[in-house]
C-alpha positions as CSV (number, residue, x, y, z in Angstrom):
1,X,55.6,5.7,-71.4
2,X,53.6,4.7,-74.6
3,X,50.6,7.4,-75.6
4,X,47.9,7.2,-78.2
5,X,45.9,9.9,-79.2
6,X,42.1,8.8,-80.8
7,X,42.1,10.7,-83.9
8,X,44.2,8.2,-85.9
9,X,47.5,10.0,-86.1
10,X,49.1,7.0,-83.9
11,X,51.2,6.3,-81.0
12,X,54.8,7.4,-79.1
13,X,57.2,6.8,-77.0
14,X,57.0,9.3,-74.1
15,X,60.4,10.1,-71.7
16,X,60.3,13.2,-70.2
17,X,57.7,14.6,-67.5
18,X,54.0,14.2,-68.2
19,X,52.3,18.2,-68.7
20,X,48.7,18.9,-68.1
21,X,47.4,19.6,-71.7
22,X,44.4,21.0,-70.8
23,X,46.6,23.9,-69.4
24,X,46.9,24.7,-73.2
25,X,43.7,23.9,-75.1
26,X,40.5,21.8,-74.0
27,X,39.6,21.2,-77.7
28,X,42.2,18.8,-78.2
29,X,41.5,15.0,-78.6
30,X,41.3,12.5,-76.1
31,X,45.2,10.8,-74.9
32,X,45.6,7.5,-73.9
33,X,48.1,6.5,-71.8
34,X,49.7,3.3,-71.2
35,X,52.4,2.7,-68.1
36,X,54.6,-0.1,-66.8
37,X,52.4,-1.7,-63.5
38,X,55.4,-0.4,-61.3
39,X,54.5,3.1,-62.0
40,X,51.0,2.6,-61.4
41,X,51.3,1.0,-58.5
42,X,54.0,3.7,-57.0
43,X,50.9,6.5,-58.1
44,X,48.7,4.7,-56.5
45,X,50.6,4.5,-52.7
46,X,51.4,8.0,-53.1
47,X,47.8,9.0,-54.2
48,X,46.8,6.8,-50.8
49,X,49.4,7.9,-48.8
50,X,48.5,11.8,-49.4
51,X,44.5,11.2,-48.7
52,X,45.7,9.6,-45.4
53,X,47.5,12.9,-44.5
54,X,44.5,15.3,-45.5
55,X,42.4,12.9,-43.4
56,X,44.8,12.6,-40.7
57,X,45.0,16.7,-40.6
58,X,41.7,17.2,-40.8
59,X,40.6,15.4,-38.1
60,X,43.6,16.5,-36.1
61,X,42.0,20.5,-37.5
62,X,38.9,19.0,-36.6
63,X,39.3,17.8,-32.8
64,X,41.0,20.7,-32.5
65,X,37.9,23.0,-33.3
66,X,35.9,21.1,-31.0
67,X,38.7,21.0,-28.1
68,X,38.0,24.9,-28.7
69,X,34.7,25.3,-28.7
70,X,34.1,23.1,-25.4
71,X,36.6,25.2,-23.8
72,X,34.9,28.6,-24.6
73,X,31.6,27.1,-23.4
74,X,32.8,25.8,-19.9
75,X,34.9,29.2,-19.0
76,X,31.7,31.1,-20.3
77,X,29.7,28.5,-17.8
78,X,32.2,29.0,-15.0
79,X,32.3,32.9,-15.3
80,X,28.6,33.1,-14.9
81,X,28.5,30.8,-12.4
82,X,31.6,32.4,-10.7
83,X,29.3,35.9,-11.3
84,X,26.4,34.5,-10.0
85,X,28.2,33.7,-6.7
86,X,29.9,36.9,-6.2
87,X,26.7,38.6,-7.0
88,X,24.6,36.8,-3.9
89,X,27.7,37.2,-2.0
90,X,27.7,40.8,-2.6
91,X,23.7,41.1,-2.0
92,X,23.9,39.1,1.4
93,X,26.7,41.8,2.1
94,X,24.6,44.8,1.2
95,X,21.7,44.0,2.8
96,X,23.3,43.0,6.3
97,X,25.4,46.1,5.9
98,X,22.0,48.2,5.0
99,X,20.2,46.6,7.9
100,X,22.8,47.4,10.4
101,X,22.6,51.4,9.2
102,X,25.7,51.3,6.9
103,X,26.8,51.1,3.1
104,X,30.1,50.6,1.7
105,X,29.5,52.9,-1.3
106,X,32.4,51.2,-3.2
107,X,30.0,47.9,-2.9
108,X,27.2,49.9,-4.4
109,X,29.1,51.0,-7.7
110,X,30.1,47.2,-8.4
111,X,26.5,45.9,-8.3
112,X,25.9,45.8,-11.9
113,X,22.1,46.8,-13.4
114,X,20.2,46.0,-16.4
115,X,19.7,49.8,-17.7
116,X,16.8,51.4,-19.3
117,X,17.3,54.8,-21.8
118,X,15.4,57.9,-20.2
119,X,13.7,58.5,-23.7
120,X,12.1,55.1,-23.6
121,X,11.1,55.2,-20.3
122,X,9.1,58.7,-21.2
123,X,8.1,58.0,-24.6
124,X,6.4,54.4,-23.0
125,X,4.6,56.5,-20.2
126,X,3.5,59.1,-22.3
127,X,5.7,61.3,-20.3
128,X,4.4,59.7,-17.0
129,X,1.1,60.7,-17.4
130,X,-1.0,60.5,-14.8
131,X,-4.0,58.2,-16.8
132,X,-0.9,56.3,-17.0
133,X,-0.6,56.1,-13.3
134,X,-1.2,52.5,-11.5
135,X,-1.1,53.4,-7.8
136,X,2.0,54.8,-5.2
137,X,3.7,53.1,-2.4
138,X,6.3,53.8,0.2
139,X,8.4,54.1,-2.7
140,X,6.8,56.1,-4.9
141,X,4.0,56.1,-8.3
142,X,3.6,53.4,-10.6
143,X,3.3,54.1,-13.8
144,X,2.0,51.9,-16.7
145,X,4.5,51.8,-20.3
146,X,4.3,50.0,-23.3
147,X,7.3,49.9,-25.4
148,X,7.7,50.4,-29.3
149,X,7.8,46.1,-29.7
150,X,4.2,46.4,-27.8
151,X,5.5,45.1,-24.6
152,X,3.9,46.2,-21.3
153,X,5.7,47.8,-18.5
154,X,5.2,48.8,-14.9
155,X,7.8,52.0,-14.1
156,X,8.5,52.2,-10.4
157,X,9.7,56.2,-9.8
158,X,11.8,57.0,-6.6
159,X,9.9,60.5,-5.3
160,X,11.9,63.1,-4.0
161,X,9.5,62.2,-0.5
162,X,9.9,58.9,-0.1
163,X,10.5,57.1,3.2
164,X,12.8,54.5,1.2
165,X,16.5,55.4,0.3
166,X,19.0,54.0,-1.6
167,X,19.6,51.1,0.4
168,X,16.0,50.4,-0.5
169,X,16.2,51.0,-3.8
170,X,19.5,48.4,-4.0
171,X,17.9,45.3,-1.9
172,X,15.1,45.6,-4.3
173,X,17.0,45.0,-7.5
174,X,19.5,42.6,-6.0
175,X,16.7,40.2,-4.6
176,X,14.8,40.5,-8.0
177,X,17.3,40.3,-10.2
178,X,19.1,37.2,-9.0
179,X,16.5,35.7,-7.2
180,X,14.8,33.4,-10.0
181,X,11.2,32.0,-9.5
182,X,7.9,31.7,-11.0
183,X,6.2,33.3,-7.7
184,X,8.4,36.6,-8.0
185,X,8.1,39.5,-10.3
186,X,10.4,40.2,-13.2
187,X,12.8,42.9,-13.2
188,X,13.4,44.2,-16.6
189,X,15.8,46.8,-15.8
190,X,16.6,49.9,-14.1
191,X,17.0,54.1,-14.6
192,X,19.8,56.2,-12.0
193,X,20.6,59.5,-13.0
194,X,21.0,61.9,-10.4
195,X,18.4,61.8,-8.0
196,X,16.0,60.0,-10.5
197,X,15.8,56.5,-9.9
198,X,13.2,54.2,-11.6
199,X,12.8,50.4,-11.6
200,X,11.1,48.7,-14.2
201,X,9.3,46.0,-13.7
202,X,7.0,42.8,-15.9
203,X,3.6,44.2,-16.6
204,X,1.0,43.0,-13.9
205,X,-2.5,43.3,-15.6
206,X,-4.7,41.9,-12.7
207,X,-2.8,44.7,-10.3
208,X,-2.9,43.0,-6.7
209,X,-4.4,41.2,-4.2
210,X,-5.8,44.2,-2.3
211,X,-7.9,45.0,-5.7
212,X,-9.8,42.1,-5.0
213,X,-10.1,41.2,-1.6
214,X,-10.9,45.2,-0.2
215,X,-13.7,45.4,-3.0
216,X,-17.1,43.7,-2.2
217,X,-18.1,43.9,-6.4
218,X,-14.7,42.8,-7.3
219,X,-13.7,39.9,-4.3
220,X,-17.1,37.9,-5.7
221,X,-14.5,37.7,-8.9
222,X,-12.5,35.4,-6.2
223,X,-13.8,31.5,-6.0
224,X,-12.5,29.4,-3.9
225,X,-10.5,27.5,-6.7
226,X,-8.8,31.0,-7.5
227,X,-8.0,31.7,-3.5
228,X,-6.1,28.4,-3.4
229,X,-4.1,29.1,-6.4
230,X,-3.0,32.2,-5.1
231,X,-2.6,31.1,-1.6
232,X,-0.7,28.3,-3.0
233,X,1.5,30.2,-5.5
234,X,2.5,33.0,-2.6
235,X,3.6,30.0,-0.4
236,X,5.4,28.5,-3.0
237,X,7.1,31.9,-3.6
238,X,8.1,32.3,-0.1
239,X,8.9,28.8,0.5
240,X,12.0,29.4,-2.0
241,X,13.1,33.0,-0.5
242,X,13.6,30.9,3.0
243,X,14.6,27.4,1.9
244,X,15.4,27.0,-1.5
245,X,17.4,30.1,-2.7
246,X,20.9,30.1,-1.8
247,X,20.5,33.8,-0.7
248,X,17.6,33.6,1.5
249,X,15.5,36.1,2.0
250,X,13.0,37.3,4.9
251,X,10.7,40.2,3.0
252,X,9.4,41.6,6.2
253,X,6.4,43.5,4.4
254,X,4.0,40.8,3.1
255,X,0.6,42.1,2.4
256,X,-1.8,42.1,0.0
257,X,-0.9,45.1,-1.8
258,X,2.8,42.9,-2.8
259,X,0.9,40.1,-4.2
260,X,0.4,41.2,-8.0
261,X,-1.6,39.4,-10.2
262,X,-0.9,38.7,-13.7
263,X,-3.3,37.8,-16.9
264,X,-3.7,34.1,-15.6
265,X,-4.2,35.2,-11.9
266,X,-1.2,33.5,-10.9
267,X,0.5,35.4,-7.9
268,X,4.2,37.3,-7.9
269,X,5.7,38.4,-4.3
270,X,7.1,41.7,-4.8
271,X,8.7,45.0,-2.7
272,X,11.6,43.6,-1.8
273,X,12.6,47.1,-0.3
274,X,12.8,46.0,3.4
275,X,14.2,42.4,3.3
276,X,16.3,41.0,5.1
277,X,19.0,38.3,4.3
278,X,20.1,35.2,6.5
279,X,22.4,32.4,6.4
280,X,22.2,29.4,4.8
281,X,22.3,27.2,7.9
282,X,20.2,29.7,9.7
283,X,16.4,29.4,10.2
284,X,15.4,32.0,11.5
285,X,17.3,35.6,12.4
286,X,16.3,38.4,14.7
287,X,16.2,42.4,13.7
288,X,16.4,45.0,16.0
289,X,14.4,47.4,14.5
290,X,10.4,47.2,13.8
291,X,10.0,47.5,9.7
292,X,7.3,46.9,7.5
293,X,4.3,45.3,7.8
């Protein structure tokens, strides 16, 4: 291999294995280097040769990143949907069972519930104060919360008095929680403790239907244009509980008191305390006992 180095002190011969100078100084001068074509050639396949392997291997490391990600994404896709199913099977279950006067408790302890800390429940409701105090149902007061982010809250309390159980309590989360639709209220989450058992709901700022309609200063605040929409949206709302939901639903206690109104008037079908589930090739389904409304 012949060398020349640019600061005039000439040229050599070269034999032995080329070293990386710069490993030593990088004040030194600039080396040329001068090699037979076979050499060159010979550096150059290798040099290719190598670049096809690291581009070989990392699109092989590549595909095989992506291979893994699309797998995680379709058995997360398939375990919620596989959840999903076993949820609306369980629900059907419960409320048939609930209907015909029996629980499996086991069943009950596998339902799983979005849950709300007591403290926040308090601290929102100034300790459920009763200027914080909406109305009371069949199932006991509603309270108004707002939590620390500045989102309103409605807090559903079981009371010790209550005509509604357990069973109740269950059929109400199970139908809002997995029944999805622009016509139903939101459940947030839940409380159970003991015998304190709370269900918290989307903030309805309008209240109900009954607000309006039983109140002769108030029901002038309902045109005919808002009447349709409301009439529309409830129908719409129960149109999917009987048709469109694969666990349908019959709710048994429609009245106007259940239709809550949020800021844009538009209505949400709650209570779902006293439905009653059918099957999905069934139309229609007779109870034995008088409920509701």
């Amino acid at each position: 291999m012949f060398i020349c180095r640019d600061d005039g002190s000439g040229c050599l011969l070269w034999f032995g294995e080329l070293i990386d100078m710069r490993e030593f100084s990088e004040d030194g001068p600039d080396i040329y280097i001068r090699m037979a074509s076979s050499e060159l050639v010979q550096q150059v396949s290798l040099n290719g040769k190598k670049r096809k392997i690291v581009a070989v291997t990392l699109a092989f490391l590549i595909g095989l990143l992506l291979l893994g990600m699309s797998l995680i994404v379709y058995l997360r896709k398939r375990k919620r949907k596989n959840s999903q199913l076993r949820r609306e099977g369980f629900a059907g279950n419960l409320m048939h069972n609930s209907e015909q006067g029996h629980t499996d408790k086991s069943q009950t302890e596998d339902l799983e519930l979005p849950l709300f800390d007591l403290a926040v429940i308090v601290n929102s409701t100034n300790n459920f104060s009763i200027n914080n105090k909406l109305g009371e149902g069949g199932f006991g007061p509603v309270y108004k919360g707002i939590l620390e982010g500045g989102q309103e809250i409605a807090v559903k309390r079981l009371s010790k008095n209550s005509s509604q159980g357990l069973d109740e309590f269950k059929k109400e989360v199970i139908c809002i929680a997995i029944l999805q639709h622009q016509n139903l209220l939101r459940l947030l989450g839940c409380y159970i403790q003991g015998e304190e058992t709370m269900l918290i709901y989307e903030y309805m700022p309008n209240k109900s239907l009954d607000y309006f309609i039983f109140d002769q200063t108030r029901s002038l605040l309902l045109d005919w244009p808002k009447r349709f929409h409301i009439i529309n949206g409830t129908a719409r709302g129960f149109l999917y509980l009987h048709q469109d939901s694969r666990l349908r639903i019959i709710h048994r206690d429609l009245k106007a008191s259940n239709i809550l109104l949020d800021i844009d008037m538009n209505p949400k079908i709650s209570d779902f305390g006293l439905a009653r589930s059918f099957g999905g090739n069934e139309t229609k389904v007779n109870t034995k006992r008088v409920v509701g409304t």
